[in-house]
C-alpha positions, 0 to 999 in steps of 0.5 A: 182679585186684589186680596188673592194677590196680597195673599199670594203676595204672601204665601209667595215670601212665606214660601220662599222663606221656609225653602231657604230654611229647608234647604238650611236644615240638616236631615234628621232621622227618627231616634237620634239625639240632640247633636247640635252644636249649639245645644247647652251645656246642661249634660256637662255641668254641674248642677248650681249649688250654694257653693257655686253659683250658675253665674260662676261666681263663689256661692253663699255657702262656698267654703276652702280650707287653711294650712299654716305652716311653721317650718325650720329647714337644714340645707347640708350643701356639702352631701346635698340633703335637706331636713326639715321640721314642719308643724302644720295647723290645719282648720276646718273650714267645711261643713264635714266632719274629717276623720283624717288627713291627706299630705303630699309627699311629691319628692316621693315621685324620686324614690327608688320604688317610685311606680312613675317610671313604670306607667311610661311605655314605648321600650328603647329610645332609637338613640339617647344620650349616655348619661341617660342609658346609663342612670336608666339601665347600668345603676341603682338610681338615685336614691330620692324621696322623702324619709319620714322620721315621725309625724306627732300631735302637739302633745309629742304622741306619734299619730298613725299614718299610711304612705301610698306613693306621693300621698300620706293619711295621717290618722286623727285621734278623734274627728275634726268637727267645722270650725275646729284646727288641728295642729301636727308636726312631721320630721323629715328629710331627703337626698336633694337630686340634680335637675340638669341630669335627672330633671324634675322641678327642683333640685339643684345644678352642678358646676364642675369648673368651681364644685359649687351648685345652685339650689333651687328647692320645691316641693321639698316639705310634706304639704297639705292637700285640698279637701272642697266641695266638688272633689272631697280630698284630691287624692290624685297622685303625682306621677311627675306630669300633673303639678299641684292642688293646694290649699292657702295659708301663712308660712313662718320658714327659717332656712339655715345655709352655709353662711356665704350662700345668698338666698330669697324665696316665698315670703317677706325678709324677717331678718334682712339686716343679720344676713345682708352686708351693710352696703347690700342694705345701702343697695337694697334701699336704692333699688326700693326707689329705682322704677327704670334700671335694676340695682345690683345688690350683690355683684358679678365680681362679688359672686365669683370671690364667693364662689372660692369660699365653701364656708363652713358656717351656717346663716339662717334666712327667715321668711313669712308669707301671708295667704299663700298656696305653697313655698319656694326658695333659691339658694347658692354662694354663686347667685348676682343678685338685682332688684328694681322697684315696679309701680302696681296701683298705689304699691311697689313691688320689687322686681327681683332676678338671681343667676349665677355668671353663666347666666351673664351678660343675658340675665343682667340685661333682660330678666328684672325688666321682663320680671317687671313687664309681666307684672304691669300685663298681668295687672291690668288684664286681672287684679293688682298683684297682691304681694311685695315681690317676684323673682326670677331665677336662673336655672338651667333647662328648668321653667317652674313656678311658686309664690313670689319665685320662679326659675327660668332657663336661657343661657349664654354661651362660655364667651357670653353670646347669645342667639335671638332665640335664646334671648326671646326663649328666656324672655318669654320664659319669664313672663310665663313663669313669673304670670303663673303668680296669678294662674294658680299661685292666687287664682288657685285651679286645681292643676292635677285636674285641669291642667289647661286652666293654669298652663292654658289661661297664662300662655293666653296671658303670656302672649299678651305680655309678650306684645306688651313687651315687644312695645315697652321694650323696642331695643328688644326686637330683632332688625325687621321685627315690629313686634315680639315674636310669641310662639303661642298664641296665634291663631296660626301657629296651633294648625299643625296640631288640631289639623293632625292625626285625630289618633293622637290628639285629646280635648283640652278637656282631659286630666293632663296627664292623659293627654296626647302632645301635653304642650300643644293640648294643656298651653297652645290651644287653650291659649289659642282658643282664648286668643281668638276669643278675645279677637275675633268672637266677642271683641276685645271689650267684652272679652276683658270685662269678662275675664277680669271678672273672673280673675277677682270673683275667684283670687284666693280661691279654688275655682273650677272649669264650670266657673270660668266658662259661666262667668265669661258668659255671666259678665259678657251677655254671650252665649258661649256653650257652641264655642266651650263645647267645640274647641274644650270638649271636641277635637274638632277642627275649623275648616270654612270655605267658599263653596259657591258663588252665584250672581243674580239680578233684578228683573220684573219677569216671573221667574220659575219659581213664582209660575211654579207657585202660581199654577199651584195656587191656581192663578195667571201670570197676569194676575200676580201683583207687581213684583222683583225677581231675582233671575241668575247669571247665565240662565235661560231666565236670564238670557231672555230678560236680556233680550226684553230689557226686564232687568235691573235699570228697566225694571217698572214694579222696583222704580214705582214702588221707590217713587210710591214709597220714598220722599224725593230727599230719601230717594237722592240717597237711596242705594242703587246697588247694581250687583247681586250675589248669592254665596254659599259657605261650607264647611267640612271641619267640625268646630263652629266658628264665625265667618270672616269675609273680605270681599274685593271690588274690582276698583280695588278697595275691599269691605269685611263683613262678621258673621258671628256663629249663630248662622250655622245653627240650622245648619251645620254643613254649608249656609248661604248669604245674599250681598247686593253691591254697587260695585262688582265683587271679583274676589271672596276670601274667608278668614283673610287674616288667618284668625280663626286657626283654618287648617285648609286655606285652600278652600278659603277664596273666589275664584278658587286660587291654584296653589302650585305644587312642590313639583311645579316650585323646583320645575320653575326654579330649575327653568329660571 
């Protein structure tokens, strides 16, 4: 009999083990296929190779493409055109044969028949401003895009090639074999448009009060496209949304302006004593050792005698940059100027801002420090920023990146006042704009394609700016701020839009300019999704690792999404396909609740259960050994155990077995808790997620438990947790500091808390 009741002793645990599993598994029905979130991502990656390895990193025989460029730039301020004659050098570094070449024509996107406007729908806007009805439906347009004069070889002969909107082929005259360079110059220019009034990315602003305007100039020469190993040549077009793919290479530029313009761009000052001043030149050499306050390099009052000027000579500017994506410059007689010195590792870096006065008293105070914030963020969460300096320019309604310069928006008023939101707007701008030097200027994503991987990784990165900032700068916040407000980034703050209309929303795994809500889809939930990531997945540690790994396996490099996802999990031990799947691929929402809670106790009476697993196995209840059973509250089971004095504190097996089991030191030690639960969660979003439990006692304190994400992979509509406590639980919340973007809270404690209802508020406030 003693071996039958060790067996059963066995069959019984087994048997409860497999109901709790039963009761965990979802019903499967003949013919599906394999839909659990855990699954592996095998379906949708691509398969390793020896370009790119399945740890993410770059592979033996990865290879990219190198553009050099040398270009001689007119700015004609007077008509607002701009020229240019560029020779490209272009090697071959792949192991294809080229037959051709892809150039990007982008300002073409301007040109009067340019398709972008057509793919737009929606008919008339209800209401819109009269500069707009009237540039749409009452004029010509502008006449924008590029004028290509001639595209020639070395040797002066004109090589064919073929415009198709914002891309050129330019024809080779025999292929390009690996390893061999091809050098080709094109003649261009074009009517230099206004940002403020027709936006785009580039261009310039008007100010009526002097005639003068501010350049800032993009996109403004033919550059070369990216030719890899996943796509071939990227010949998607720009239609204004998705921004750029570029290969890496130097740039020689000489830019001539009007001669009292002041200009900065990409690149290195080749001839910074033929176009400063001699006292900028004393300025310039003071701010090189400044670390804590800007040094103003061309003056407020000096900007406004400079503004009366419009001289009709010309100064050149030349500029060189070594291994970079694409080139920007800035350019007006109306720009102040400042400069201060940031420590990175062992270098300086000049911390740089330009703006005219109306960008005063604003820009002065706040643009190089946020410059100079983001700098020291971004360097200690990827790698040491590579280049001498970064640069912030004032620009109106504009936020757009390039190599070592950025433009920014965030304006006083006429009498130079400003609002919190303004100043934060421009901060937060900044430290966004000038982060993009890391994601994609040297971290080079493939923007047109996966527009989440530049947009989406830096607002991740921005917002950790951003509190980096709010702690540096304490004079910044606002009375009763304790920290810097980001907009982005909290779990919080994306609800509204993955709790929305599904109509309207696509996964963040989609061409950007296919999506739906293009901030909250491209910036927002990616950078939520890394945020809680970072915060509540894996931890901060493990998190940082990862992603400064990643950030150096591929600087200087073209990385896809594959590389990123693989080298989070290669350098971190986490699997993290349920959480790439759910929140890159799915429009999926978190929902998690309390669905049940019961509690139980300890009692040495068969339950239901074991007389039902006795009279299956054919034996008496006299004869099962000494076992616990867990009776719940409230039941008949219970109620008699009540009467009998079988639970907890009397229960015989349970205090034999700690006597029989446990040295007198241990037993002093021993747990006695006293209160058992059984609680069960649900959950009716989709996305996998951990669940986060406070649990409150009725002495007040509370106590949180983790349970990472693996508890749903049996089952992925409600699991169940038992908890024993020697102190009564009288409250349950799930996700208590709102980390994992639950669009119902509703369902999110125990008791069940009674929201009440709008009509309730006012009948409340109406009675008071």
């Amino acid at each position: 009999m003693k071996t039958l009741k060790y067996l059963f002793l066995s069959v019984l645990f087994l048997s409860v083990n497999v109901y709790a599993q039963e009761q965990e598994k979802p019903v499967r029905k003949p013919g599906h296929t394999n839909n659990n979130k855990f699954k592996q991502l095998y379906d949708e990656f691509s398969t390793p190779n020896m370009f790119r390895t399945a740890s993410g990193a770059p592979g033996p025989a990865y290879y990219q493409q190198q553009a050099d460029y040398k270009m001689d730039i007119v700015l004609d301020d007077k008509n607002a055109k701009i020229s240019g004659f560029e020779t490209i050098t272009y090697t071959n570094n792949s192991p294809d044969q080229l037959k051709y070449l892809w150039v990007q024509l982008d300002q073409n996107v301007r040109a009067k028949d340019s398709k972008s406007p057509l793919i737009e729908g929606g008919g008339f806007a209800p209401a819109q401003q009269a500069s707009t009805f009237a540039s749409t439906y009452m004029t010509d347009g502008f006449d924008g895009g590029f004028n290509i004069q001639e595209v020639k070889d070395t040797n002066g002969n004109n090589l064919p090639y073929t415009i198709n909107q914002t891309m050129m082929r330019v024809e080779l005259p025999k292929p390009l074999n690996t390893g061999e360079k091809f050098s080709f110059s094109i003649k261009w220019w074009y009517n230099i448009n206004d940002h403020v009034n027709g936006r785009g990315r580039s261009g310039y602003e008007y100010f009526p009060e002097d005639g003068n305007r501010a350049y800032v100039i993009a996109q403004f020469y033919p550059r070369m496209a990216v030719y890899n190993d996943v796509e071939g040549w990227q010949n998607s077009q720009f239609w204004g949304r998705d921004e750029f793919a570029l290969p890496f290479g130097n740039f020689e530029v000489n830019i001539t302006v009007p001669a009292d313009h002041i200009l900065d761009g990409t690149g290195k000052l080749m001839n910074r004593k033929e176009v400063f001043t001699k006292e900028m030149m004393k300025r310039y050499e003071k701010a090189q050792k400044s670390y804590d306050k800007p040094v103003i390099i061309v003056s407020q009052e000096e900007a406004e005698a400079a503004e009366k000027g419009f001289s009709d000579k010309t100064k050149t500017w030349k500029l060189y940059a070594e291994n970079v994506r694409d080139f920007g410059f800035a350019t007006s007689r109306k720009f102040i100027w400042d400069m201060m010195a940031v420590k990175i590792g062992d270098k300086d870096v000049m911390a740089v801002s330009m703006y005219p006065k109306e960008g005063n008293p604003l820009w002065e105070e706040w643009s190089t420090y946020a410059v100079a914030a983001t700098l020291k963020t971004y360097s200690r969460m990827t790698f040491e920023y590579p280049y001498h300096k970064a640069i912030s320019v004032h620009a109106k309604n504009q936020g757009m990146e390039y190599p070592m310069i950025c433009w920014n928006y965030g304006r006083p008023d006429e009498n130079g006042n400003y609002s919190d939101r303004t100043k934060y707007g421009m901060i937060s701008v900044i430290i966004h704009e000038v982060g993009h030097n890391y994601f994609p200027m040297i971290v080079n994503s493939d923007e047109r394609q996966w527009t989440w991987m530049d947009e989406g990784l830096n607002t991740f990165m921005q917002y950790v700016a951003e509190q980096d900032f709010g702690e540096w700068h304490p004079d910044a916040l606002s009375p009763g701020h304790d920290k810097y407000p980001s907009r982005r980034g909290p779990a919080a703050n994306i609800v509204p839009y993955m709790g929305g209309d599904q109509d309207f929303i696509a996964p963040i795994m989609t061409k950007g300019l296919n999506t739906y809500q293009f901030g909250n889809n491209a910036y927002g939930k990616p950078a939520t999704a890394l945020n809680i990531l970072r915060e509540t997945v894996m931890g901060r540690e493990l998190f940082d690792y990862a992603f400064k790994e990643y950030a150096n396996r591929w600087m200087f490099k073209h990385p896809t999404p594959e590389d990123f996802f693989r080298t989070m999990e290669d350098a971190s031990a986490f699997d993290l396909d349920w959480f790439w799947r759910g929140w890159f691929y799915t429009t999926d929402y978190v929902d998690i609740g309390v669905k049940e809670v019961k509690k139980f106790y300890v009692s040495s009476e068969p339950n239901e259960y074991a007389k039902m697993m006795a009279k299956r196995y054919g034996m008496e209840l006299s004869d099962l050994p000494p076992l616990v059973f867990m009776v719940e509250e409230g039941s008949e089971e219970f109620k008699e155990d009540m009467k009998n004095g079988s639970l907890l504190d009397n229960s015989i097996p349970l205090k034999e077995y700690v006597m029989d089991n446990f040295t007198e030191a241990e037993r002093a030690n021993i747990k006695t808790p006293k209160y058992f639960y059984n609680v069960t969660f649900d959950k009716p979003g989709g996305l996998v997620m951990p669940i986060i439990v406070e649990y409150t006692y009725a002495d007040g304190t509370t106590k949180t438990d983790h349970y990472p994400a693996e508890i749903w992979r049996l089952n992925d509509k409600e699991v169940s947790k038992s908890v024993a406590s020697d102190k009564e639980i009288v409250k349950i919340t799930v996700d208590p500091n709102l980390e994992t973007a639950d669009v119902d809270t509703s369902n999110n404690s125990w008791p069940k808390e009674v929201s009440e209802s709008d009509f309730d508020k006012f009948k409340n406030e109406v009675r008071d």
